[in-house]
C-alpha positions as CSV (number, residue, x, y, z in Angstrom):
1,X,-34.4,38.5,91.4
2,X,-33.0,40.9,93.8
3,X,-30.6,43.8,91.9
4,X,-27.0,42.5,93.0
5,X,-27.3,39.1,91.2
6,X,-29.2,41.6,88.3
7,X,-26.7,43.9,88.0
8,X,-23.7,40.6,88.4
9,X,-25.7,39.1,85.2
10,X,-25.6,42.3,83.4
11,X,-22.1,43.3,84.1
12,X,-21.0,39.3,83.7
13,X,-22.4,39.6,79.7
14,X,-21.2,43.1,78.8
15,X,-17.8,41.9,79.4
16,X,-18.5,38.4,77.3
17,X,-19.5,40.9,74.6
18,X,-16.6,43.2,75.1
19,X,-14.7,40.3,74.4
20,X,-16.2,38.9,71.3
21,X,-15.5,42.2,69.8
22,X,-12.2,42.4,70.2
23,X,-12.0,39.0,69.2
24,X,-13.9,39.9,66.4
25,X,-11.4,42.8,65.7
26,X,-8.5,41.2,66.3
27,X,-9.3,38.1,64.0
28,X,-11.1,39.5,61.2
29,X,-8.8,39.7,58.2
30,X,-10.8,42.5,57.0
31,X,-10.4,44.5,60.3
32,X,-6.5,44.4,59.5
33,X,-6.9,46.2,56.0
34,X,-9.0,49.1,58.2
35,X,-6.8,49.5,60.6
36,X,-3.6,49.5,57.8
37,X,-5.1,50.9,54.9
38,X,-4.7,49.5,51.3
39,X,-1.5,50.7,51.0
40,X,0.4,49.6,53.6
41,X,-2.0,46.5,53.3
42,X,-0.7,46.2,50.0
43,X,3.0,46.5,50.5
44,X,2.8,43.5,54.0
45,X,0.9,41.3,51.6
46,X,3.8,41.4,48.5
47,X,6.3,41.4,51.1
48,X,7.6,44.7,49.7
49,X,11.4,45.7,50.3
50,X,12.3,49.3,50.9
51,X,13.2,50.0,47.3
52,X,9.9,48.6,46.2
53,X,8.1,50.1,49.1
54,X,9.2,53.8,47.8
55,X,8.9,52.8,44.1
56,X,5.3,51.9,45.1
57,X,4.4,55.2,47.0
58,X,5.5,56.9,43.6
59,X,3.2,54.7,41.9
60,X,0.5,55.6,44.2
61,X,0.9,59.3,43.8
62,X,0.6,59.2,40.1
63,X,-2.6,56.9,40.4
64,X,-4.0,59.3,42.8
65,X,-3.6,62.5,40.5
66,X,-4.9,60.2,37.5
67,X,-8.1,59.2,40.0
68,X,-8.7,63.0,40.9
69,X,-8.5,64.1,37.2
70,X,-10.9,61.5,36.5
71,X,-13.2,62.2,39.5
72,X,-13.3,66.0,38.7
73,X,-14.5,65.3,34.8
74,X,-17.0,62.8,36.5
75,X,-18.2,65.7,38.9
76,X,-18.6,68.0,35.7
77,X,-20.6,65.7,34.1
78,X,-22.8,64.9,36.9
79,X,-23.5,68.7,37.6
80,X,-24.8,68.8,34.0
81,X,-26.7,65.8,33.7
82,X,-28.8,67.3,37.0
83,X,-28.8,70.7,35.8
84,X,-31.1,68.9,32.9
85,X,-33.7,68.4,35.3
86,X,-33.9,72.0,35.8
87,X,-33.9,73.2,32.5
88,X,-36.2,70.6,31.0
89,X,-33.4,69.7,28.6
90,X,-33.6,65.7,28.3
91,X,-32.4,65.3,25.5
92,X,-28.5,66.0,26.4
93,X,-29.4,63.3,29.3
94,X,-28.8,60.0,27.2
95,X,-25.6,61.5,25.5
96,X,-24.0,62.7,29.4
97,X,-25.0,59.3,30.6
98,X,-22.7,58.3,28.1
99,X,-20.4,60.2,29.0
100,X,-20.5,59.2,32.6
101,X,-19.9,55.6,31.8
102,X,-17.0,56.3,29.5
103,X,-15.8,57.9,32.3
104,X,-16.3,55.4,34.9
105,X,-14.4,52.8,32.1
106,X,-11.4,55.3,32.1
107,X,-10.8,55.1,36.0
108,X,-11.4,51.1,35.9
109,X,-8.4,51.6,33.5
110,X,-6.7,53.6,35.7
111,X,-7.0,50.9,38.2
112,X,-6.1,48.2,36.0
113,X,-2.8,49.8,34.5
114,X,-1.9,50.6,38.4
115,X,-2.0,46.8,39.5
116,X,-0.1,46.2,36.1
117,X,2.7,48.0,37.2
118,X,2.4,46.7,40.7
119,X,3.5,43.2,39.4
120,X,6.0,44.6,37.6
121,X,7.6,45.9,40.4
122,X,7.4,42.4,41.9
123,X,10.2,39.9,42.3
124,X,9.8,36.4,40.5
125,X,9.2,35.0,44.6
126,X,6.4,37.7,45.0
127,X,4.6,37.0,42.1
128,X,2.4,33.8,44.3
129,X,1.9,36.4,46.4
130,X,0.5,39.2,44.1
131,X,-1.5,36.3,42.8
132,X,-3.3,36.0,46.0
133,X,-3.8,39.7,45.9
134,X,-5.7,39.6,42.9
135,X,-8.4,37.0,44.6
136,X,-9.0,39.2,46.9
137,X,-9.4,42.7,44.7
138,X,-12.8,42.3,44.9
139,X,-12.9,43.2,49.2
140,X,-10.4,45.2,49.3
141,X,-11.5,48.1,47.3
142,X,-15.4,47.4,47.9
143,X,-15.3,50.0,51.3
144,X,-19.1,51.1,49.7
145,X,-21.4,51.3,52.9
146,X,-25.0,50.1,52.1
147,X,-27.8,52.5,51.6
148,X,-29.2,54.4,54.4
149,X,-33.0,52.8,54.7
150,X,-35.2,55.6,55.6
């Protein structure tokens, strides 16, 4: 095979797989929530009007500042529960495991009581909608990237 009609194959399937990326891209439904976000995401999906759409924003401010509080009493606990391993002191371990878990339930609230008051703020026609939002909680906020395999 002589290199023109190499180099012609080559060229001929890097641009067959520059396409079925952006296909890919362009078609994936979860490729539109990274390019928007789950906010913006949100608001499209529920067909938000500008008054909900700036009610909604409040809501996410005060979520956010509940998340952080939470986060910060989780990275507390987590810097003692290694410091153990340091100090030899195991048996505070079992009780900030606890503690970690009781945490992680209060931000699971957090999240709950937010999507609460996100239907509320619906309209009686967006409710099918915020319905269909619920099915699909579980991909929306799963943006976890798998372990690294070393």
């Amino acid at each position: 095979m002589d290199k023109t009609k190499f180099l012609t194959i080559v060229t001929i399937g890097l641009f067959i797989s520059n396409l079925l990326l952006i296909g890919y891209i362009f078609l994936n439904k979860n490729g539109e929530l990274k390019r928007e976000g789950p906010k913006r995401y949100i608001a499209k999906r529920l067909h938000l009007d500008a008054d909900q759409i700036s009610k909604y924003e409040q809501m996410i401010k005060l979520h956010r500042i509940d998340i952080r509080q939470q986060d910060s009493l989780i990275l507390v606990a987590k810097t003692k529960l290694y410091n153990c391993i340091n100090s030899n002191n195991f048996t505070l371990k079992d009780s900030l495991v606890n503690n970690l878990g009781g945490l992680q339930m209060a931000i699971e609230r957090v999240h709950y009581a937010h999507f609460l008051d996100i239907k509320k703020l619906c309209r009686t026609d967006q409710l099918s909608d915020f319905q269909g939002l619920l099915a699909e909680m579980p991909k929306l906020f799963s943006g976890r990237k798998p372990p690294h395999k070393h």
